[in-house]
PASEBA-1860 file (N, C-alpha, C; in nm, 3 decimals):
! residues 187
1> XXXXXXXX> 0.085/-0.119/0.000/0.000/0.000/0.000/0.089/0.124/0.000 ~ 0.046/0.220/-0.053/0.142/0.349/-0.070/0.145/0.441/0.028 ~ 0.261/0.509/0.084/0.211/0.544/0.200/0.129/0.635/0.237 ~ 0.089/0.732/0.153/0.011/0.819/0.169/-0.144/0.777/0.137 ~ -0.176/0.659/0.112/-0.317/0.624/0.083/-0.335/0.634/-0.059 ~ -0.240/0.659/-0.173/-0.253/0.673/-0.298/-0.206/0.576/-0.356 ~ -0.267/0.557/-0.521/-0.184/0.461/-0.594/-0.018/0.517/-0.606 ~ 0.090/0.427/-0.682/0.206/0.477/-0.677/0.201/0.501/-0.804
9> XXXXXXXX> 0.218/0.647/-0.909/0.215/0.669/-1.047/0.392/0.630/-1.034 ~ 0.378/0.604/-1.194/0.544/0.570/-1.222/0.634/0.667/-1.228 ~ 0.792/0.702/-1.161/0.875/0.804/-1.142/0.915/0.863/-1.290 ~ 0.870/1.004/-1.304/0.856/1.063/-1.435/1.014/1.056/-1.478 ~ 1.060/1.125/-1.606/1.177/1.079/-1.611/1.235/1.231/-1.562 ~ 1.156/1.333/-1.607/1.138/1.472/-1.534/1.256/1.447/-1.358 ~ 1.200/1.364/-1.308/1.228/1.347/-1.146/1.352/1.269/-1.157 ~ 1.401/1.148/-1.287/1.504/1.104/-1.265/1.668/1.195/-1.293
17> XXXXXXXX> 1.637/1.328/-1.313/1.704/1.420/-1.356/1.790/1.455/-1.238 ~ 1.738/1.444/-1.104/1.784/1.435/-1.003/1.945/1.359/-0.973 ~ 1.915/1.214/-1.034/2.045/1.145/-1.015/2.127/1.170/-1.130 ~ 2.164/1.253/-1.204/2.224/1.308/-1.250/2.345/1.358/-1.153 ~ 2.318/1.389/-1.059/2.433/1.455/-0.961/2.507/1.358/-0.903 ~ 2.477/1.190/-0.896/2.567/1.113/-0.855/2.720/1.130/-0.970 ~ 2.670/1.116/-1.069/2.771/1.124/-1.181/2.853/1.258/-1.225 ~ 2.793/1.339/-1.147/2.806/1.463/-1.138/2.966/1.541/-1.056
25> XXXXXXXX> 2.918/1.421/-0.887/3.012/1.449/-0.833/3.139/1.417/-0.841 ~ 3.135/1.293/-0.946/3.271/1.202/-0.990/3.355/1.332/-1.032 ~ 3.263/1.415/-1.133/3.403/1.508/-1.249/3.396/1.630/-1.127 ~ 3.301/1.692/-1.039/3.376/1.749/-0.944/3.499/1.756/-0.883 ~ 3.447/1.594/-0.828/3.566/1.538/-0.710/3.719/1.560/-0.802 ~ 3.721/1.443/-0.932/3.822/1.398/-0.985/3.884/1.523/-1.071 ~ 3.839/1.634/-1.125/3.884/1.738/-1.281/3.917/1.859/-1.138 ~ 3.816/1.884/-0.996/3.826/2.030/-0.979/3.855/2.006/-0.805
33> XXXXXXXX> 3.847/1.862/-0.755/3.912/1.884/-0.667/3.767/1.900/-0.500 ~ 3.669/1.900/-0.530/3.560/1.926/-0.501/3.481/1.810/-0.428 ~ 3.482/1.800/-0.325/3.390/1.697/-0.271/3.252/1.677/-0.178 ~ 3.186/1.620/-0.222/3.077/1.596/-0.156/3.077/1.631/0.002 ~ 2.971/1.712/0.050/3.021/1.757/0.191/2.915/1.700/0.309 ~ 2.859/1.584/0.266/2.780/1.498/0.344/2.630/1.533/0.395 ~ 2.599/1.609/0.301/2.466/1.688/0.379/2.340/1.755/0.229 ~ 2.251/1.709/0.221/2.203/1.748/0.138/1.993/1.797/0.207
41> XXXXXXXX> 1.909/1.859/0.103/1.791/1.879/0.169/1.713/1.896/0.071 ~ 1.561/1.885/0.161/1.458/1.942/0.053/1.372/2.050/0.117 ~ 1.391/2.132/0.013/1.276/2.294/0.107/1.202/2.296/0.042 ~ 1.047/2.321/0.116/0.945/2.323/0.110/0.896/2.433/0.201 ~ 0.776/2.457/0.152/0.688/2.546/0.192/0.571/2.497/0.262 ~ 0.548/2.472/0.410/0.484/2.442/0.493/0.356/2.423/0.452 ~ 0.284/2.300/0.453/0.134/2.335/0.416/0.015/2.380/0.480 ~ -0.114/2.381/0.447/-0.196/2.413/0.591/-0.162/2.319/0.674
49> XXXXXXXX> -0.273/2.370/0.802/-0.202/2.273/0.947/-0.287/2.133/0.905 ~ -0.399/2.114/0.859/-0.486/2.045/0.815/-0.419/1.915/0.790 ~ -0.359/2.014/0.616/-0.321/1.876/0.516/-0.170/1.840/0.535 ~ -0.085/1.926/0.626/0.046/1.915/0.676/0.034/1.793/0.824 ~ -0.132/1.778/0.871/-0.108/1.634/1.020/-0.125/1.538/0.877 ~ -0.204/1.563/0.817/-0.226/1.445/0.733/-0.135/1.349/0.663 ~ -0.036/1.440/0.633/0.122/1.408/0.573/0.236/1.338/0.663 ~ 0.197/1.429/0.791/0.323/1.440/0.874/0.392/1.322/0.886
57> XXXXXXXX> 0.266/1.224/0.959/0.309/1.089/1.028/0.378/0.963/0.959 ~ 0.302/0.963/0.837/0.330/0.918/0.717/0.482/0.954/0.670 ~ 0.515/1.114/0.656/0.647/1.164/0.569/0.763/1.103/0.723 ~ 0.699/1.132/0.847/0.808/1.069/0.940/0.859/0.908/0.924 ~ 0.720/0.875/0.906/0.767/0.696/0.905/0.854/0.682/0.771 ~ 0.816/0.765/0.641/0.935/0.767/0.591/1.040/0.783/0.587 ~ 1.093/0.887/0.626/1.204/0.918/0.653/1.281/0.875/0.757 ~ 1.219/0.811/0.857/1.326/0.678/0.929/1.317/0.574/0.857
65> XXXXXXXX> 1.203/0.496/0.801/1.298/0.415/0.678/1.384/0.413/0.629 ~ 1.388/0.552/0.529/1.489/0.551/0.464/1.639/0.562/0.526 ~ 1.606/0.668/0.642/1.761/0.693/0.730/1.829/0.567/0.746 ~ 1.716/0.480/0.780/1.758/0.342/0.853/1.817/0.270/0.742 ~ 1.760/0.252/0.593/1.822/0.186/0.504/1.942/0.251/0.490 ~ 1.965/0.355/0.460/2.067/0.460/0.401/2.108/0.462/0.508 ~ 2.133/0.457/0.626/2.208/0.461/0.691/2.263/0.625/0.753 ~ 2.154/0.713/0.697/2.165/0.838/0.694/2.064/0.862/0.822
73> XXXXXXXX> 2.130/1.030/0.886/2.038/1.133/0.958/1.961/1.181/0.848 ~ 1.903/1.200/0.965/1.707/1.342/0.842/1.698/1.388/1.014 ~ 1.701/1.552/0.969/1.650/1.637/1.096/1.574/1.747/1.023 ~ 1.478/1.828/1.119/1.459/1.925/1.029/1.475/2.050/1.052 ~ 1.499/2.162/1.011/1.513/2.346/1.016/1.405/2.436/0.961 ~ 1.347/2.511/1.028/1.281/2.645/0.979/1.347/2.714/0.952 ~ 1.398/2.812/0.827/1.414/2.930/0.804/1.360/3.009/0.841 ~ 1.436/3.148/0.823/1.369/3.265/0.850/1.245/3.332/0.738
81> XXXXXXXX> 1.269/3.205/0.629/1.164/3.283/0.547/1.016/3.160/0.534 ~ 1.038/3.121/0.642/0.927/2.967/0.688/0.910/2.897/0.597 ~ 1.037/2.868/0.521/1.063/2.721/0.456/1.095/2.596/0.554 ~ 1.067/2.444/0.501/1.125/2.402/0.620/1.225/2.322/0.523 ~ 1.311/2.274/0.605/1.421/2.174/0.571/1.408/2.075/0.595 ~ 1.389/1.945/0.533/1.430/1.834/0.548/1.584/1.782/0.554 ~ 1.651/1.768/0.600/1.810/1.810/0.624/1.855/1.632/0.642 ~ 1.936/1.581/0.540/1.991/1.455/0.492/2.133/1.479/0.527
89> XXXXXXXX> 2.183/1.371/0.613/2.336/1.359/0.640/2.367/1.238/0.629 ~ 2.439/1.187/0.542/2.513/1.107/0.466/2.626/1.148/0.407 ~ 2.713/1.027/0.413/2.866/1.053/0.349/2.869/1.012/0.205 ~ 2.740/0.946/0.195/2.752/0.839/0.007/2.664/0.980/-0.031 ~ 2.738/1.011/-0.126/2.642/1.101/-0.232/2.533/1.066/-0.320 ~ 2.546/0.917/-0.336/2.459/0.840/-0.394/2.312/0.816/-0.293 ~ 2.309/0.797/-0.129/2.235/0.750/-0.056/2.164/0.932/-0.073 ~ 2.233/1.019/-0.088/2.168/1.154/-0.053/2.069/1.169/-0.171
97> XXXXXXXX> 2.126/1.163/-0.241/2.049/1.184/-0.411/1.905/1.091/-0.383 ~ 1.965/0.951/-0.324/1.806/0.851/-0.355/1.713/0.883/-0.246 ~ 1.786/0.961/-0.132/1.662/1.005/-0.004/1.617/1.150/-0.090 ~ 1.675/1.204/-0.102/1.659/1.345/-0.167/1.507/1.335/-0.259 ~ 1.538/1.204/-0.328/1.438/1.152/-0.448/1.309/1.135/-0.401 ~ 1.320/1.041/-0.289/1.200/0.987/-0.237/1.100/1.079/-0.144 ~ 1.218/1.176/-0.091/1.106/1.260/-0.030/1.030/1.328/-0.092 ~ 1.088/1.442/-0.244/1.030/1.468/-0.291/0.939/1.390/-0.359
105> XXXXXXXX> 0.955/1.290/-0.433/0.884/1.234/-0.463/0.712/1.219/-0.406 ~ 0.742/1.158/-0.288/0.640/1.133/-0.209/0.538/1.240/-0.204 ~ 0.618/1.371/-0.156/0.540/1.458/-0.161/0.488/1.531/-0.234 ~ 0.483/1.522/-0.382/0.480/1.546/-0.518/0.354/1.436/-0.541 ~ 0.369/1.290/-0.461/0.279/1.217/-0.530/0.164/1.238/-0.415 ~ 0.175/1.285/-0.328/0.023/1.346/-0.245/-0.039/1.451/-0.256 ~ 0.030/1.492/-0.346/-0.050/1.641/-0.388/0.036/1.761/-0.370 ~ 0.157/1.726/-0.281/0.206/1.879/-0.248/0.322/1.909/-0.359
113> XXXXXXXX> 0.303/1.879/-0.437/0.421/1.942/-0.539/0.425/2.098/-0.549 ~ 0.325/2.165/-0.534/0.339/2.330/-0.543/0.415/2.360/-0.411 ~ 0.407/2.273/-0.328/0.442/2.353/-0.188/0.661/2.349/-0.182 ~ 0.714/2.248/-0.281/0.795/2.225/-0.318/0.887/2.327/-0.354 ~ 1.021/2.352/-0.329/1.084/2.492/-0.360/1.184/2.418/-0.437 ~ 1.277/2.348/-0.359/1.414/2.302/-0.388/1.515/2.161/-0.317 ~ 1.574/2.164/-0.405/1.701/2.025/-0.313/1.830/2.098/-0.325 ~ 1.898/2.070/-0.230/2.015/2.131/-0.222/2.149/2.031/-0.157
121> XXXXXXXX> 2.229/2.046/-0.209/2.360/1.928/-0.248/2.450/2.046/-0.139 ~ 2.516/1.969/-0.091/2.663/2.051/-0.034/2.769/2.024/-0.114 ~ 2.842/2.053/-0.117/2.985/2.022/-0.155/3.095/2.106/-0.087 ~ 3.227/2.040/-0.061/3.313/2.139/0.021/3.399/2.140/-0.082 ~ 3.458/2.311/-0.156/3.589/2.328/-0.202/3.714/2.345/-0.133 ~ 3.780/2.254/-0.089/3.895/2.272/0.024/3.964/2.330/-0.028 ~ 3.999/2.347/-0.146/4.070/2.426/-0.181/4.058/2.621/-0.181 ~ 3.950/2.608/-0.162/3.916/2.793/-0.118/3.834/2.795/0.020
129> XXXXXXXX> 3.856/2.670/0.075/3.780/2.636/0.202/3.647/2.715/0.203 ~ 3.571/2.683/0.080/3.403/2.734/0.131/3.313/2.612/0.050 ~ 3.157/2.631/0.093/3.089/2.534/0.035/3.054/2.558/-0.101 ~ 3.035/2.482/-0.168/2.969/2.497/-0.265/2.824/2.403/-0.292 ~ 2.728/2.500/-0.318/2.614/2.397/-0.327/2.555/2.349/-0.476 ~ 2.567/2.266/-0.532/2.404/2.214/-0.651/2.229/2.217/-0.579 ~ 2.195/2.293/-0.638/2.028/2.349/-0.647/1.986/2.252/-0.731 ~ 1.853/2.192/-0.706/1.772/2.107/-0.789/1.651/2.194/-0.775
137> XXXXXXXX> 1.597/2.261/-0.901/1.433/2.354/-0.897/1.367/2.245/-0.898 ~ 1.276/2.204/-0.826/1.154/2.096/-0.863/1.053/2.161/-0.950 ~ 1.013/2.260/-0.999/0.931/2.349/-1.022/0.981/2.324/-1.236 ~ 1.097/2.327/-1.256/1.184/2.353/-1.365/1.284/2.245/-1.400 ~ 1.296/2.170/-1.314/1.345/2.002/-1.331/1.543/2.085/-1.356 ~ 1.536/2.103/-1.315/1.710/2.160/-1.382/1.783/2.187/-1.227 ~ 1.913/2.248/-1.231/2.041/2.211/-1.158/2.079/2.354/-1.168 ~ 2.114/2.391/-1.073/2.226/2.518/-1.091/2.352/2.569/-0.957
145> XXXXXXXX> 2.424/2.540/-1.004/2.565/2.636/-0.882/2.493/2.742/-0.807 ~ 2.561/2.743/-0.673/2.582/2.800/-0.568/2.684/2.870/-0.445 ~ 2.732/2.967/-0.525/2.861/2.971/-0.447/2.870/3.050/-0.347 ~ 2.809/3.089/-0.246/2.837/3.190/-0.204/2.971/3.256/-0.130 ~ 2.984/3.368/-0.098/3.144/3.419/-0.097/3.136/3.552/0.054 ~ 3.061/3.510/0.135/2.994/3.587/0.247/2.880/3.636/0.229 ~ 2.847/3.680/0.330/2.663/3.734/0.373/2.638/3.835/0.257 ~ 2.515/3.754/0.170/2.450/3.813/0.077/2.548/3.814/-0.057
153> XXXXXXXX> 2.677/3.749/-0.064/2.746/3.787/-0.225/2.788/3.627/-0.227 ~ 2.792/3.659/-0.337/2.835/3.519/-0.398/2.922/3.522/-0.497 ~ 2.946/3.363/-0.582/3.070/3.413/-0.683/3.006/3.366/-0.798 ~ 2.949/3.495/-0.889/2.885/3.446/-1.032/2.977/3.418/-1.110 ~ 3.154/3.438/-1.111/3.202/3.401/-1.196/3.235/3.219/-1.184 ~ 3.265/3.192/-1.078/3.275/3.022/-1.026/3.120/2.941/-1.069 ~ 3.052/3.036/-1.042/2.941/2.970/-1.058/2.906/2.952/-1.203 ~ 2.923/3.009/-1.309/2.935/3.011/-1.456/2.994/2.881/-1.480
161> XXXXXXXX> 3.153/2.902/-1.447/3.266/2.798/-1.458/3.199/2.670/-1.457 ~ 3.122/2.660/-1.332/3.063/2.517/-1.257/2.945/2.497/-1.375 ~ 2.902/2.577/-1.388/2.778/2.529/-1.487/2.880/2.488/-1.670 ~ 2.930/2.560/-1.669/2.995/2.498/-1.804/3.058/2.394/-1.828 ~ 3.110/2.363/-1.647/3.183/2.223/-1.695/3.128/2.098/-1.629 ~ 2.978/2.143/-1.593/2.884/2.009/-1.540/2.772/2.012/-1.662 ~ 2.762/2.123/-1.750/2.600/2.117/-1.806/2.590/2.005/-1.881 ~ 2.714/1.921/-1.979/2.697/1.789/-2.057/2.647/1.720/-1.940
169> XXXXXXXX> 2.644/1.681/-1.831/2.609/1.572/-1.760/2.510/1.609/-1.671 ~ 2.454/1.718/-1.652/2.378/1.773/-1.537/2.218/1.848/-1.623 ~ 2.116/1.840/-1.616/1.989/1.939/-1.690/2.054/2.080/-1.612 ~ 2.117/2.168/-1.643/2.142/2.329/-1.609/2.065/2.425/-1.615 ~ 1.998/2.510/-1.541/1.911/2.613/-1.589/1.987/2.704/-1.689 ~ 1.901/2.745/-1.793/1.977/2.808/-1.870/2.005/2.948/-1.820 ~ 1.856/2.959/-1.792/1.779/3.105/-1.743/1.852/3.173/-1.609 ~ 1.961/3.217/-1.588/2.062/3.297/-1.456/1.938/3.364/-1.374
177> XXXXXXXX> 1.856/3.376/-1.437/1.780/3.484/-1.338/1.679/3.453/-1.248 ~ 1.709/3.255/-1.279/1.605/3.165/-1.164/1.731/3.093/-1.072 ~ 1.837/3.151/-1.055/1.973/3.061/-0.999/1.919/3.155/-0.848 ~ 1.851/3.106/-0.789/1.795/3.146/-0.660/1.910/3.092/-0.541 ~ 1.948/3.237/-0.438/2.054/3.197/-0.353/2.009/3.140/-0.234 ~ 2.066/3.041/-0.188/2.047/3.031/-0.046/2.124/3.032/0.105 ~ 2.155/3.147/0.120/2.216/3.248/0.180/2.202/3.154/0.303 ~ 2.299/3.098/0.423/2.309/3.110/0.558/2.207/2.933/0.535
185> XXX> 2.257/2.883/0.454/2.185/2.724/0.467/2.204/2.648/0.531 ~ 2.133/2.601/0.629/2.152/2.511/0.754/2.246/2.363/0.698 ~ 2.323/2.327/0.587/2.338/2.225/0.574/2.491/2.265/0.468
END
């Protein structure tokens, strides 16, 4: 039975665009030096209180499943702009990507896909000792760099770089003017 009380529709290929970033992190790691920084999420936009008990118990029993298979933490964070975080800690970049998948997923297949913002990848550049993140739009199915470079600036020129030398292997937003920052990210 599905857990939300629904049939299970089949995973669009739209959504398999996601694991794209396992393969992703190989030419990171190996061409730029860049590694996976054990922590990835999904933000969402809180639903009513209603259809958010209805979800809740259900999206919890998921997500200790999955922790438990994957072997991964799931905690969660409010922002200041009352998004919440589903917050994935894992060292396999691969286990992050397939929890990453399923949550959205899930919640996409109960109806809340509008309430859906984003997934967000860590990565650490040790070499300039800051993070770097991959953005997944659920909204636009595409990928985009994240660099930020202190409170409120970031680095559009790294972030270009990153998109030119992931876009053969990654769906890239083309469009710069949906590369939405996420400033002070719990993860």
């Amino acid at each position: 039975m599905p857990l939300f009380g629904r049939r299970k529709r089949p995973v669009s290929a739209a959504r398999d665009k996601l694991f794209g970033l396992s393969a992703a992190a190989v030419t990171l790691d190996v061409e730029l030096g860049i590694k996976p920084g054990g922590a990835a999420a999904v933000l969402f936009k809180p639903m009513s209180a209603g259809e958010f008990v209805r979800v809740e118990s259900d999206m919890q029993q998921l997500l200790e499943s999955v922790a438990a298979e994957a072997g991964s933490r799931i905690s969660q964070h409010r922002d200041t702009f009352g998004y919440t975080w589903l917050i994935v800690h894992d060292p396999d970049i691969e286990d992050l990507v397939t929890t990453v998948h399923l949550v959205g997923s899930q919640l996409e297949d109960a109806g809340f896909g509008p309430q859906l913002l984003a997934a967000a990848f860590r990565f650490d550049d040790k070499q300039n000792d800051r993070p770097i993140y991959w953005i997944y739009g659920f909204k636009n199915r595409a990928f985009w760099p994240f660099v930020p470079v202190g409170e409120n600036k970031r680095d559009n020129a790294e972030e270009l770089e990153l998109k030119a030398k992931l876009e053969k292997e990654l769906s890239v937003e083309q469009d710069l003017t949906k590369w939405l920052a996420l400033y002070g990210a719990p993860i």
